[in-house]
mmCIF file of the N, C-alpha and C atoms, coordinates in Angstrom:
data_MODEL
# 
_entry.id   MODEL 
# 
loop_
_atom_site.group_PDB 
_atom_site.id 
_atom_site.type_symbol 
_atom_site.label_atom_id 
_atom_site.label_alt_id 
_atom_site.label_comp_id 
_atom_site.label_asym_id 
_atom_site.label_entity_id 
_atom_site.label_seq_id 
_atom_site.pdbx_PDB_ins_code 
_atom_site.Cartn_x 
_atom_site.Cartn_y 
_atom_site.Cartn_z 
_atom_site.occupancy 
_atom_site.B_iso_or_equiv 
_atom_site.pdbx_formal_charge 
_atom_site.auth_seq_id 
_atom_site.auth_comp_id 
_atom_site.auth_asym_id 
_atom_site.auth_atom_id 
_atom_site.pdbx_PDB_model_num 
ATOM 1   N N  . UNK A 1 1  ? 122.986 101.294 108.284 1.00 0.00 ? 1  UNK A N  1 
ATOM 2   C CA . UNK A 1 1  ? 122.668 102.674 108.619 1.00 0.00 ? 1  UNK A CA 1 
ATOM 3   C C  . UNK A 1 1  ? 123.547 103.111 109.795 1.00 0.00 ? 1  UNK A C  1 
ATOM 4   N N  . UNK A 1 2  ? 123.948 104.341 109.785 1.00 0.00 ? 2  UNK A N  1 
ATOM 5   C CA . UNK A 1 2  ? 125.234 105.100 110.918 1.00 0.00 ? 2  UNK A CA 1 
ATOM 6   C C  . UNK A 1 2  ? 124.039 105.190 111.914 1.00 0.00 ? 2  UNK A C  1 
ATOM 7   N N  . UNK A 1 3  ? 124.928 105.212 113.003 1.00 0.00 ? 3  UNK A N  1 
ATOM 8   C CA . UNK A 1 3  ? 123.854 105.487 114.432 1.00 0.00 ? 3  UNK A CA 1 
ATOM 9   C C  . UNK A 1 3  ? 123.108 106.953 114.792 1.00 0.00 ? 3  UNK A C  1 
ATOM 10  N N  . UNK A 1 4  ? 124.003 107.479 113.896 1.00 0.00 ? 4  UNK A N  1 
ATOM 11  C CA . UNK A 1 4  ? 123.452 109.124 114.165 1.00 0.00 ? 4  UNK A CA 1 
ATOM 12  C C  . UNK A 1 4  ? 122.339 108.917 113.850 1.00 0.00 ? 4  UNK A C  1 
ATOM 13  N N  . UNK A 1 5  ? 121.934 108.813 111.778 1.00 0.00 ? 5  UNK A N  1 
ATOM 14  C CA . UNK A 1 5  ? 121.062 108.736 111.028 1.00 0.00 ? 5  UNK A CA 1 
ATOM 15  C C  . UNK A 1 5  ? 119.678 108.127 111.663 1.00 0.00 ? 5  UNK A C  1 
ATOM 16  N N  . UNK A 1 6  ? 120.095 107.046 112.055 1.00 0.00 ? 6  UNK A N  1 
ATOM 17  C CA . UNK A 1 6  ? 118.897 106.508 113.642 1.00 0.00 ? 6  UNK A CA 1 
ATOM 18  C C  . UNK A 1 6  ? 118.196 107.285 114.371 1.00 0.00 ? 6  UNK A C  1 
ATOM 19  N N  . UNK A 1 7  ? 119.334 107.897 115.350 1.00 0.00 ? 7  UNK A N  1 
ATOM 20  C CA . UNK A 1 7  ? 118.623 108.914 116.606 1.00 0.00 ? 7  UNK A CA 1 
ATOM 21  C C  . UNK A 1 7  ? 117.880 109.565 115.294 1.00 0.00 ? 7  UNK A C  1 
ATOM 22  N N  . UNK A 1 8  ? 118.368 110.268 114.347 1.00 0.00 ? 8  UNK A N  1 
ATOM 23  C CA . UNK A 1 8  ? 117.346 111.323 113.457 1.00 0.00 ? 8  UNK A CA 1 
ATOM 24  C C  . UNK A 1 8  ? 116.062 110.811 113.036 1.00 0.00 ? 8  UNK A C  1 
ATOM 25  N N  . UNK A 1 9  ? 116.113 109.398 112.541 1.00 0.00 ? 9  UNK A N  1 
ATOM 26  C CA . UNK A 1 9  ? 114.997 108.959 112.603 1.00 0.00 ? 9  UNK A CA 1 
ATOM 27  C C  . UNK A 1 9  ? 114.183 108.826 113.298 1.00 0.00 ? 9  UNK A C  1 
ATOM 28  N N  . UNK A 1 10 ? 114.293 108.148 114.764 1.00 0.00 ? 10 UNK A N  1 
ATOM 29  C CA . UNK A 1 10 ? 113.508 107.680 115.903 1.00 0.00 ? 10 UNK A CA 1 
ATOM 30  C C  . UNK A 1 10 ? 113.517 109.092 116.358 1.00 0.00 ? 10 UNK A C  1 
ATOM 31  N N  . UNK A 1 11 ? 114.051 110.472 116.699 1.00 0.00 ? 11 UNK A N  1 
ATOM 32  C CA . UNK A 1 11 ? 113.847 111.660 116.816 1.00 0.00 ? 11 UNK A CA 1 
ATOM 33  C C  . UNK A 1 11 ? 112.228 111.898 116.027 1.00 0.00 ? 11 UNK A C  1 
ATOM 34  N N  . UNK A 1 12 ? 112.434 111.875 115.003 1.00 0.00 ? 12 UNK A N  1 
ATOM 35  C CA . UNK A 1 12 ? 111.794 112.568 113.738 1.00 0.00 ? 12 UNK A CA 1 
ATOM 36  C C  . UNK A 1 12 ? 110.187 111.305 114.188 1.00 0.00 ? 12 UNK A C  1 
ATOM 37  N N  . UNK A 1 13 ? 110.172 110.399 114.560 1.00 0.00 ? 13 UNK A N  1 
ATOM 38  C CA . UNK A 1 13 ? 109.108 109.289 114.319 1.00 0.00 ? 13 UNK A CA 1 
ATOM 39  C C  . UNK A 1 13 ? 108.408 110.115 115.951 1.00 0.00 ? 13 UNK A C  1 
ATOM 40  N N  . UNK A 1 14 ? 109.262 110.384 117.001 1.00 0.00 ? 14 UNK A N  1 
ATOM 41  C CA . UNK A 1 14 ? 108.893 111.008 118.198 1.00 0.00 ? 14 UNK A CA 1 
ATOM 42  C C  . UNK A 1 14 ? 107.923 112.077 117.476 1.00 0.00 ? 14 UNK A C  1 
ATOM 43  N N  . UNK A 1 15 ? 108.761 113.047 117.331 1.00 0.00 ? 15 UNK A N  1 
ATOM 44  C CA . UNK A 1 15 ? 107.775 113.986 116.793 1.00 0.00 ? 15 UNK A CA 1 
ATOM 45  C C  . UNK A 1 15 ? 106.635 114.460 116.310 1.00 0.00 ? 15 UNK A C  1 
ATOM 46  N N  . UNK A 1 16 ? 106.155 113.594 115.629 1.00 0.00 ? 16 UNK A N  1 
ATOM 47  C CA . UNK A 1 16 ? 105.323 112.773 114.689 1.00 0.00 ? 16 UNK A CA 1 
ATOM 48  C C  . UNK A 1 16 ? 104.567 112.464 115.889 1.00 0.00 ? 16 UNK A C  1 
ATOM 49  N N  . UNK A 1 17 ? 104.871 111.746 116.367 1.00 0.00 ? 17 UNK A N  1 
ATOM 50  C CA . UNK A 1 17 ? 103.351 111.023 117.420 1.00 0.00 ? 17 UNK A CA 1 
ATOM 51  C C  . UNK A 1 17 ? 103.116 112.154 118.997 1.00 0.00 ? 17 UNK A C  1 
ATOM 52  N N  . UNK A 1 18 ? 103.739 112.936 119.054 1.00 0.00 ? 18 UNK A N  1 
ATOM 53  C CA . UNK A 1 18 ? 103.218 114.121 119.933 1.00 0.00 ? 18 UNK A CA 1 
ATOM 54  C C  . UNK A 1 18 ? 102.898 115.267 119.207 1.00 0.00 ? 18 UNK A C  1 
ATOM 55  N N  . UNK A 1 19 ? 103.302 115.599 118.488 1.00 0.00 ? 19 UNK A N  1 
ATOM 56  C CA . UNK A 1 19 ? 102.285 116.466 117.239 1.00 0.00 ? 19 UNK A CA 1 
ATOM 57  C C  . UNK A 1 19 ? 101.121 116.213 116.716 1.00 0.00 ? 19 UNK A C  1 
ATOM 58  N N  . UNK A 1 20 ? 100.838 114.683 116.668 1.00 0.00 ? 20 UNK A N  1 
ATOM 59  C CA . UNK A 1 20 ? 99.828  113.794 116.484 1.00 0.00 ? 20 UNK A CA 1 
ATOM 60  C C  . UNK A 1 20 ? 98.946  114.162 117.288 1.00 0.00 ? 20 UNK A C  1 
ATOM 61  N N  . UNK A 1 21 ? 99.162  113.344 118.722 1.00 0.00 ? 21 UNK A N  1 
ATOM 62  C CA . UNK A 1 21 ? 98.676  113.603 119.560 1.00 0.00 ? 21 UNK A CA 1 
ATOM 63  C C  . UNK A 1 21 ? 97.893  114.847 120.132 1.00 0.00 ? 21 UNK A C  1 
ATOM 64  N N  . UNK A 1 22 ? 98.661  115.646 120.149 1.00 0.00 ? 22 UNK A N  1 
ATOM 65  C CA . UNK A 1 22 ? 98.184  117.302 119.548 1.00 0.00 ? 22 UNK A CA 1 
ATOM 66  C C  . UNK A 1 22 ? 97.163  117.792 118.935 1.00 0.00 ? 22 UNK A C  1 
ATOM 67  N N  . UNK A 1 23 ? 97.036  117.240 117.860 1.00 0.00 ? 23 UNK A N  1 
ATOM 68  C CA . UNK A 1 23 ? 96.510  117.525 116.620 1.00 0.00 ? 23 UNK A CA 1 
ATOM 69  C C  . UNK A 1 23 ? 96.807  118.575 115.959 1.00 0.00 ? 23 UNK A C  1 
ATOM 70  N N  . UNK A 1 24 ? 98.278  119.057 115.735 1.00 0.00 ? 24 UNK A N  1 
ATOM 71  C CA . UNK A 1 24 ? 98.618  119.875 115.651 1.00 0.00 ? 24 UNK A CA 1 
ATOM 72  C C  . UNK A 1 24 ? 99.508  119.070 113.990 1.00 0.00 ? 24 UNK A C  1 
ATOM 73  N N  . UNK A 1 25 ? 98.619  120.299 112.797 1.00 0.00 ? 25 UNK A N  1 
ATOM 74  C CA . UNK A 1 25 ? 99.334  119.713 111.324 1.00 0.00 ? 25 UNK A CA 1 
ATOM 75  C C  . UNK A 1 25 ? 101.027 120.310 111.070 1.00 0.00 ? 25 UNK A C  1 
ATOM 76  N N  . UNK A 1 26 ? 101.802 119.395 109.783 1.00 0.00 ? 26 UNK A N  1 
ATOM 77  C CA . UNK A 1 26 ? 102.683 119.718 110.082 1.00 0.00 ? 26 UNK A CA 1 
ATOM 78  C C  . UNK A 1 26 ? 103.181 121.135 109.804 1.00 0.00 ? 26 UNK A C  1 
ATOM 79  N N  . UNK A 1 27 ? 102.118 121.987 109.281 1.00 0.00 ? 27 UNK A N  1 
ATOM 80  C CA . UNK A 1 27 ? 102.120 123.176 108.549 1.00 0.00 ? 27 UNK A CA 1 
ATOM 81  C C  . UNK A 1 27 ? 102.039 124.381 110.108 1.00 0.00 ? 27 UNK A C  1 
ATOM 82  N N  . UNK A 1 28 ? 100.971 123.884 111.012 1.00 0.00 ? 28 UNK A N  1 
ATOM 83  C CA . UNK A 1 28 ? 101.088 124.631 112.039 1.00 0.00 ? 28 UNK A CA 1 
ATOM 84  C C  . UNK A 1 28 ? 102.162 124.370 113.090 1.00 0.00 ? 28 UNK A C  1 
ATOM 85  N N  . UNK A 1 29 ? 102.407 123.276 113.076 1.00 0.00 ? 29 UNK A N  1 
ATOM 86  C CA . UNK A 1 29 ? 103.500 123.305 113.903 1.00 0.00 ? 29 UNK A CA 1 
ATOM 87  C C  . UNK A 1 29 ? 105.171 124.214 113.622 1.00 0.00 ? 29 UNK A C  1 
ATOM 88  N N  . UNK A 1 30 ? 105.143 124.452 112.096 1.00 0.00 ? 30 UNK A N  1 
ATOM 89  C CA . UNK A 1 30 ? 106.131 124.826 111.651 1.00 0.00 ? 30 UNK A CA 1 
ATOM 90  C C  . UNK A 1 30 ? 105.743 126.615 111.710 1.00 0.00 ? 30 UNK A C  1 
ATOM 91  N N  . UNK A 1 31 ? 104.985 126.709 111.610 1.00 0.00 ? 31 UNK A N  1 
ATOM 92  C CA . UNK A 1 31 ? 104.031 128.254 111.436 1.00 0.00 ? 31 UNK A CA 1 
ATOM 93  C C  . UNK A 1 31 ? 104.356 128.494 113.151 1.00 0.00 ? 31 UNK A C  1 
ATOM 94  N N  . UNK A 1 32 ? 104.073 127.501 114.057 1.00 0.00 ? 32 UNK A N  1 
ATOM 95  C CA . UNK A 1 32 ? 104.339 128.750 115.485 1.00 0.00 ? 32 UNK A CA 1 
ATOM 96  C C  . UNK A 1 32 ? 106.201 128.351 115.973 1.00 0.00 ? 32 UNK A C  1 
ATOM 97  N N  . UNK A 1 33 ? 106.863 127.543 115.141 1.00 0.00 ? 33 UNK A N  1 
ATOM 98  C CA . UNK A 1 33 ? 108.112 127.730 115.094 1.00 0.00 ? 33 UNK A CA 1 
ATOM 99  C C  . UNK A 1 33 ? 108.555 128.867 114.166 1.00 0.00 ? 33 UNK A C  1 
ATOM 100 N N  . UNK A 1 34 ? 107.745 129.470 113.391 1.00 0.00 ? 34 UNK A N  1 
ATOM 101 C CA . UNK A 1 34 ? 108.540 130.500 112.831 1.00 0.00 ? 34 UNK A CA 1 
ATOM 102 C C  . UNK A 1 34 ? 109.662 129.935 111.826 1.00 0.00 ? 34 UNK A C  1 
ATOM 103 N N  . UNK A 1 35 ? 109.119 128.633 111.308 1.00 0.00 ? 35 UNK A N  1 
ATOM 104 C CA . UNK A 1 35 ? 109.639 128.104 110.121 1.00 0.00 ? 35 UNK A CA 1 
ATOM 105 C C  . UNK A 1 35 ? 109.183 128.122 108.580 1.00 0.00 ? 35 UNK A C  1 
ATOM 106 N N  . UNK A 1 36 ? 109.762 127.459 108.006 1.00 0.00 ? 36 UNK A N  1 
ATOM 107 C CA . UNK A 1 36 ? 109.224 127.109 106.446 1.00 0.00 ? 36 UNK A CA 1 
ATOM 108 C C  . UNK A 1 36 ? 107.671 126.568 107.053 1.00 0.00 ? 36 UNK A C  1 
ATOM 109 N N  . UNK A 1 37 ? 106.728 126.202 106.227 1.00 0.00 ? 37 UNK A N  1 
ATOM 110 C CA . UNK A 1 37 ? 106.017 125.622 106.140 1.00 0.00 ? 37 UNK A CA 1 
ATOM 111 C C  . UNK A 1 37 ? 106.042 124.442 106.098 1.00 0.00 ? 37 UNK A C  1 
ATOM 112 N N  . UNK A 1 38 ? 107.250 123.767 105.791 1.00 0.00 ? 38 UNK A N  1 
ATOM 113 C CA . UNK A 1 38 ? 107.527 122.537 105.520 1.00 0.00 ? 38 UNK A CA 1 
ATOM 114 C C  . UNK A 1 38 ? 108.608 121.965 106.085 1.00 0.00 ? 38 UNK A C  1 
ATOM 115 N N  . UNK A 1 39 ? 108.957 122.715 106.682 1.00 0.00 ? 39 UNK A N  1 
ATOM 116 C CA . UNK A 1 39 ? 110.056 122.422 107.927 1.00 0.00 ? 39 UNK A CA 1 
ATOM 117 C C  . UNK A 1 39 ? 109.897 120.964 108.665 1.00 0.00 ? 39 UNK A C  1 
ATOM 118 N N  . UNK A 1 40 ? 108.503 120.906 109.266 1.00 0.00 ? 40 UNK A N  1 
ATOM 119 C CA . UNK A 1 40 ? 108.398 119.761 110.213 1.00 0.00 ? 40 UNK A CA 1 
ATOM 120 C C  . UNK A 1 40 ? 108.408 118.406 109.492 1.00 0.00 ? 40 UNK A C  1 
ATOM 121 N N  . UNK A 1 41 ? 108.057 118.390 108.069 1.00 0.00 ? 41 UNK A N  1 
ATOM 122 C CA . UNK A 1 41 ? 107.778 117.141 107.542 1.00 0.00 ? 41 UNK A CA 1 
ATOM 123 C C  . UNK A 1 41 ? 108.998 117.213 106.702 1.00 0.00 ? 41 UNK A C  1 
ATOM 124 N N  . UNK A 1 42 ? 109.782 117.425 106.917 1.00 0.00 ? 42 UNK A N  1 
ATOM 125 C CA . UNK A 1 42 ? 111.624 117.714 106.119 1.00 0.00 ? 42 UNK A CA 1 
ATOM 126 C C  . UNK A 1 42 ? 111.984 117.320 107.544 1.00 0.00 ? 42 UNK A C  1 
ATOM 127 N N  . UNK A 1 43 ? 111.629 117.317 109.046 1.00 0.00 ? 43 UNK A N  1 
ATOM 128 C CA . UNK A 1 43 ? 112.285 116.739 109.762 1.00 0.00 ? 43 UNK A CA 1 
ATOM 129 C C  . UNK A 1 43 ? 111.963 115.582 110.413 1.00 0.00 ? 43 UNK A C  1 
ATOM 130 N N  . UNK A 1 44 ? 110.379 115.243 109.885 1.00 0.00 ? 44 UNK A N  1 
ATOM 131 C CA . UNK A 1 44 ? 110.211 113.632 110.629 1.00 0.00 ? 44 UNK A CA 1 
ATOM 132 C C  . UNK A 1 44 ? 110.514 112.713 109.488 1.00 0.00 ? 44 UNK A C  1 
ATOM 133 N N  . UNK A 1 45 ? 110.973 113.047 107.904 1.00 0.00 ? 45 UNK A N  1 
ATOM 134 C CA . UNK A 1 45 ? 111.500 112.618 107.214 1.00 0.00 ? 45 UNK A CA 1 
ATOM 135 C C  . UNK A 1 45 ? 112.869 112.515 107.629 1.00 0.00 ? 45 UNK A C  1 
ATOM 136 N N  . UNK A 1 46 ? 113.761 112.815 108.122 1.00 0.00 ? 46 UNK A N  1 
ATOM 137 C CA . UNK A 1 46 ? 114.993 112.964 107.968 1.00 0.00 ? 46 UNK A CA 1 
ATOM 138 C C  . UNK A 1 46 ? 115.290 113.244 106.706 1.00 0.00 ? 46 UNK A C  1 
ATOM 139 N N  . UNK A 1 47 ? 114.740 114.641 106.018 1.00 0.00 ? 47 UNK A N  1 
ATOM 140 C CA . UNK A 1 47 ? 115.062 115.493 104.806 1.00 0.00 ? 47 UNK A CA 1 
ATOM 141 C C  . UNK A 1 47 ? 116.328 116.221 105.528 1.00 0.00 ? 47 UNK A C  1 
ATOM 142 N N  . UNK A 1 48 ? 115.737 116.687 106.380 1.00 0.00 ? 48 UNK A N  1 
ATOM 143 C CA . UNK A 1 48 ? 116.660 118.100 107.260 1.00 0.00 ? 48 UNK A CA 1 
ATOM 144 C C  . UNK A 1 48 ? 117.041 117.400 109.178 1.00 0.00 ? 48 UNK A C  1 
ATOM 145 N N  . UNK A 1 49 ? 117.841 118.090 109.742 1.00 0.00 ? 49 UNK A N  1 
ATOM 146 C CA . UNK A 1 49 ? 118.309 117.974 110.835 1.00 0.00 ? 49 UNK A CA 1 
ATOM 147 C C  . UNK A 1 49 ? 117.475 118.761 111.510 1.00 0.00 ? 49 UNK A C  1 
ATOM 148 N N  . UNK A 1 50 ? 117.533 118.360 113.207 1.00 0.00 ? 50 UNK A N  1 
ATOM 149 C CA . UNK A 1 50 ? 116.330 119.689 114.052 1.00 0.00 ? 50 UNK A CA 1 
ATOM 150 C C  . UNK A 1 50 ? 117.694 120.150 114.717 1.00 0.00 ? 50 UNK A C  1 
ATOM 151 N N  . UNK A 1 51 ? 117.543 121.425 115.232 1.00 0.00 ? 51 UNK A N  1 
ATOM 152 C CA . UNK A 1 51 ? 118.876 121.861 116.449 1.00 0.00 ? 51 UNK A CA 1 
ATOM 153 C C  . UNK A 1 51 ? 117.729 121.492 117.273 1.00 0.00 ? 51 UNK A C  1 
ATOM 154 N N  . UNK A 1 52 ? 118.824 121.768 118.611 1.00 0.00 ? 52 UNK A N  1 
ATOM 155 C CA . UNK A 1 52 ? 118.465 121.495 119.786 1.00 0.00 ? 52 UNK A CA 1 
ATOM 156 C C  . UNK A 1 52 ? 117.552 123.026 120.384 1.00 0.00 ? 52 UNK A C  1 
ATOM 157 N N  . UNK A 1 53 ? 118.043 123.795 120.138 1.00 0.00 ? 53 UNK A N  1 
ATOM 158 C CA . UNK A 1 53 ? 116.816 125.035 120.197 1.00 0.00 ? 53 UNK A CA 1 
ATOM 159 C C  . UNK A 1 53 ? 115.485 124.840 119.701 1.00 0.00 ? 53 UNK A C  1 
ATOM 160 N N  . UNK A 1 54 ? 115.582 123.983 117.921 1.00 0.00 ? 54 UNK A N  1 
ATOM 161 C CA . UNK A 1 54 ? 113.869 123.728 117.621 1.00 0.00 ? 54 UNK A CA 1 
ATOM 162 C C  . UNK A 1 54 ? 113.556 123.263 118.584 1.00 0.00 ? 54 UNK A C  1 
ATOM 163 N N  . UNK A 1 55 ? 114.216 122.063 118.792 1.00 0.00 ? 55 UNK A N  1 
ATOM 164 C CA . UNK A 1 55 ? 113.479 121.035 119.447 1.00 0.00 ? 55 UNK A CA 1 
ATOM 165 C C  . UNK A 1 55 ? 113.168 120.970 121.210 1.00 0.00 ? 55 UNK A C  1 
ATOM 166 N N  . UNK A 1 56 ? 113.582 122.136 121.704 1.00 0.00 ? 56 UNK A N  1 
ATOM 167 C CA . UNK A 1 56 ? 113.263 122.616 122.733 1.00 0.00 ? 56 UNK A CA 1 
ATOM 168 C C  . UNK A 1 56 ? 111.868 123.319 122.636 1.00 0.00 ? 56 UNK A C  1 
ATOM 169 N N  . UNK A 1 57 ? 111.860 124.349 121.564 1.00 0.00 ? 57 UNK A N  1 
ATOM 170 C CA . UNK A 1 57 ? 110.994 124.847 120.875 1.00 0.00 ? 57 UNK A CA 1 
ATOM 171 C C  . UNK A 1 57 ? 109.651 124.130 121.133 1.00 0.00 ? 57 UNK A C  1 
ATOM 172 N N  . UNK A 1 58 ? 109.561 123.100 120.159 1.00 0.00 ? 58 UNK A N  1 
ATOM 173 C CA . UNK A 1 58 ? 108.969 121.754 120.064 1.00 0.00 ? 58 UNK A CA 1 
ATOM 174 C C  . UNK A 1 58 ? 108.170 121.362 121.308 1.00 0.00 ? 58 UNK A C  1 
ATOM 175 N N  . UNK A 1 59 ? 108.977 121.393 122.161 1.00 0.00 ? 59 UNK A N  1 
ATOM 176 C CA . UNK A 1 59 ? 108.885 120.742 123.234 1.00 0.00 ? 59 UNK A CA 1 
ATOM 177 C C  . UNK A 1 59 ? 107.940 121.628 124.558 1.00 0.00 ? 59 UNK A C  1 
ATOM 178 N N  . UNK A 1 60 ? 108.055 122.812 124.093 1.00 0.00 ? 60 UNK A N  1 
ATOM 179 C CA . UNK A 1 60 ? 107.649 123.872 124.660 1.00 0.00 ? 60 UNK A CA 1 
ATOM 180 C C  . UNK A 1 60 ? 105.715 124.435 123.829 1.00 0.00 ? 60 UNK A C  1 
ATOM 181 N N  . UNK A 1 61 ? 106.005 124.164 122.698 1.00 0.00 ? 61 UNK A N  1 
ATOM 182 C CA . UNK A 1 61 ? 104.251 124.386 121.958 1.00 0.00 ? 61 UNK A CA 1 
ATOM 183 C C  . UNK A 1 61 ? 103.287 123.043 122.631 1.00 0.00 ? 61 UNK A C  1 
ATOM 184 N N  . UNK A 1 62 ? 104.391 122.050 122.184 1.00 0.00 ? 62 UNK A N  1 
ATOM 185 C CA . UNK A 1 62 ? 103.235 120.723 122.301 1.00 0.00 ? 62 UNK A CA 1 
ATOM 186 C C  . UNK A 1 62 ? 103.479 120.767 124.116 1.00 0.00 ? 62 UNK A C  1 
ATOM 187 N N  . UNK A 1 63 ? 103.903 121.022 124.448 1.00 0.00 ? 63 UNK A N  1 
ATOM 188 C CA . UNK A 1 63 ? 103.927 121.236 126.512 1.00 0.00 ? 63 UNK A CA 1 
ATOM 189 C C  . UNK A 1 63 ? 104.223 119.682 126.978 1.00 0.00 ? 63 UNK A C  1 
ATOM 190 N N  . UNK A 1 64 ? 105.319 119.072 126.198 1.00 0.00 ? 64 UNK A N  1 
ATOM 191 C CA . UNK A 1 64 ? 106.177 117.492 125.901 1.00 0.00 ? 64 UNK A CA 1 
ATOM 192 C C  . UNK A 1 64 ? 107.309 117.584 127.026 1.00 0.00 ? 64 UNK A C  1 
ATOM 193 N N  . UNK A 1 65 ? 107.903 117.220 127.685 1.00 0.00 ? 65 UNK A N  1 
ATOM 194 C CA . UNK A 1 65 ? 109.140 117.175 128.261 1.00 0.00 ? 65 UNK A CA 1 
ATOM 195 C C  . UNK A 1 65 ? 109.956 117.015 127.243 1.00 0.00 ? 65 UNK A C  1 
ATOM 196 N N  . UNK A 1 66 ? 111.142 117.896 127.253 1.00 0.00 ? 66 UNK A N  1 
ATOM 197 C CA . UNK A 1 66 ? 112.089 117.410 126.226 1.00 0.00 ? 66 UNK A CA 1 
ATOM 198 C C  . UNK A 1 66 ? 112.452 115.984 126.199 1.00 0.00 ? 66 UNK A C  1 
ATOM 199 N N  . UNK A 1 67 ? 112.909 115.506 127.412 1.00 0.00 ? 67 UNK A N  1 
ATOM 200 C CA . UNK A 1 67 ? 113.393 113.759 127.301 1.00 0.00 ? 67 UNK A CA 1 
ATOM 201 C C  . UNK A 1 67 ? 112.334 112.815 126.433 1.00 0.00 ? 67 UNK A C  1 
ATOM 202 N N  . UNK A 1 68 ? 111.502 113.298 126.759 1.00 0.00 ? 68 UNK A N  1 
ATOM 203 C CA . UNK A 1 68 ? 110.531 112.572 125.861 1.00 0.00 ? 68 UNK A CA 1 
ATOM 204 C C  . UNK A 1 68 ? 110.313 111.783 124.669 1.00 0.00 ? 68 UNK A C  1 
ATOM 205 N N  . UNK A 1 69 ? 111.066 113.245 123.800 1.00 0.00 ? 69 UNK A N  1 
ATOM 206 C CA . UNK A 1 69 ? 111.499 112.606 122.419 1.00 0.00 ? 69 UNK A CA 1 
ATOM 207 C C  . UNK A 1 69 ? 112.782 112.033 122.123 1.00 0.00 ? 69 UNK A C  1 
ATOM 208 N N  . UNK A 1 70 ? 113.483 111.475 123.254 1.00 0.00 ? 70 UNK A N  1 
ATOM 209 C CA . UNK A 1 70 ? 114.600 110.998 123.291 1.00 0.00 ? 70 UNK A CA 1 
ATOM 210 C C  . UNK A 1 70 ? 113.884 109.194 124.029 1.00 0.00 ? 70 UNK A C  1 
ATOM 211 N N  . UNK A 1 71 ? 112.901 109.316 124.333 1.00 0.00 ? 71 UNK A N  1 
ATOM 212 C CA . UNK A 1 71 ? 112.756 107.902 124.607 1.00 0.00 ? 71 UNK A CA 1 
ATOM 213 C C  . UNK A 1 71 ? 112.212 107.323 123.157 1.00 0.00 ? 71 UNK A C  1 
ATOM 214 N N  . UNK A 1 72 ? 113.392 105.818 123.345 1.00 0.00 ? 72 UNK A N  1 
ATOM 215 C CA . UNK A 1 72 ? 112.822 105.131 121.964 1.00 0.00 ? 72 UNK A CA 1 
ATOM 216 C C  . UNK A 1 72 ? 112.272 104.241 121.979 1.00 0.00 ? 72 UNK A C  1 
ATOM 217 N N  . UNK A 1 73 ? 111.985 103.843 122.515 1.00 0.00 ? 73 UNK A N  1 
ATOM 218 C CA . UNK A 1 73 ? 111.818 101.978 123.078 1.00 0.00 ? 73 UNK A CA 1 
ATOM 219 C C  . UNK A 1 73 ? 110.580 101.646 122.352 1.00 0.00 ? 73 UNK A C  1 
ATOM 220 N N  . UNK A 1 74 ? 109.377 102.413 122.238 1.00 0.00 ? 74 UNK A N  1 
ATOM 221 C CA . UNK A 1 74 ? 108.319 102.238 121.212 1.00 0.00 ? 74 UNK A CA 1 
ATOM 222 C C  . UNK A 1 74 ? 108.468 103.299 119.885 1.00 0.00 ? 74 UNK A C  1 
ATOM 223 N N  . UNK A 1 75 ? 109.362 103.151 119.454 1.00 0.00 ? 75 UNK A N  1 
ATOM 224 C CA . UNK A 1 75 ? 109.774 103.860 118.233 1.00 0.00 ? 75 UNK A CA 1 
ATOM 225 C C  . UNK A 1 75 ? 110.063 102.638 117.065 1.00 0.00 ? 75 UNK A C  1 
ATOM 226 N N  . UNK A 1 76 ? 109.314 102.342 115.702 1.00 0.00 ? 76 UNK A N  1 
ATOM 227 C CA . UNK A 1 76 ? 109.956 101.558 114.722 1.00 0.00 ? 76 UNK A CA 1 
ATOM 228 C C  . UNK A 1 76 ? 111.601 101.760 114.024 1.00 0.00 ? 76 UNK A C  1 
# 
């Protein structure tokens, strides 16, 4: 696997567990991004790519530090 494809993964697995945490589904989370409906689970799949605006975005509903989802160290 390329190293990018990685960060997208361990990105996408972040996501996932502070949305979790949240309790926030992946339908609403995509609904107060002003996305598809299906946006968020096309991106903790690595279906789709996030920009760095979602994911500021992101970072800003769930009230996450951005670095956050850049730590991997407990990421599979």
């Amino acid at each position: 696997m390329d190293f990018e494809k990685e960060i997208y993964i361990k990105l996408g697995q972040n996501i996932k567990k502070y949305r979790l945490a949240k309790n926030f589904s992946q339908e609403k989370l995509s609904e107060l991004l002003d996305a598809n409906p299906k946006f968020i689970g096309h991106v903790e799949r690595v279906e789709r790519y996030i920009s760095l605006k979602k994911l500021i975005q992101i970072s800003q509903i769930l009230d996450i530090p951005l670095y956050s989802f850049f730590d991997f160290r407990n990421t599979n």
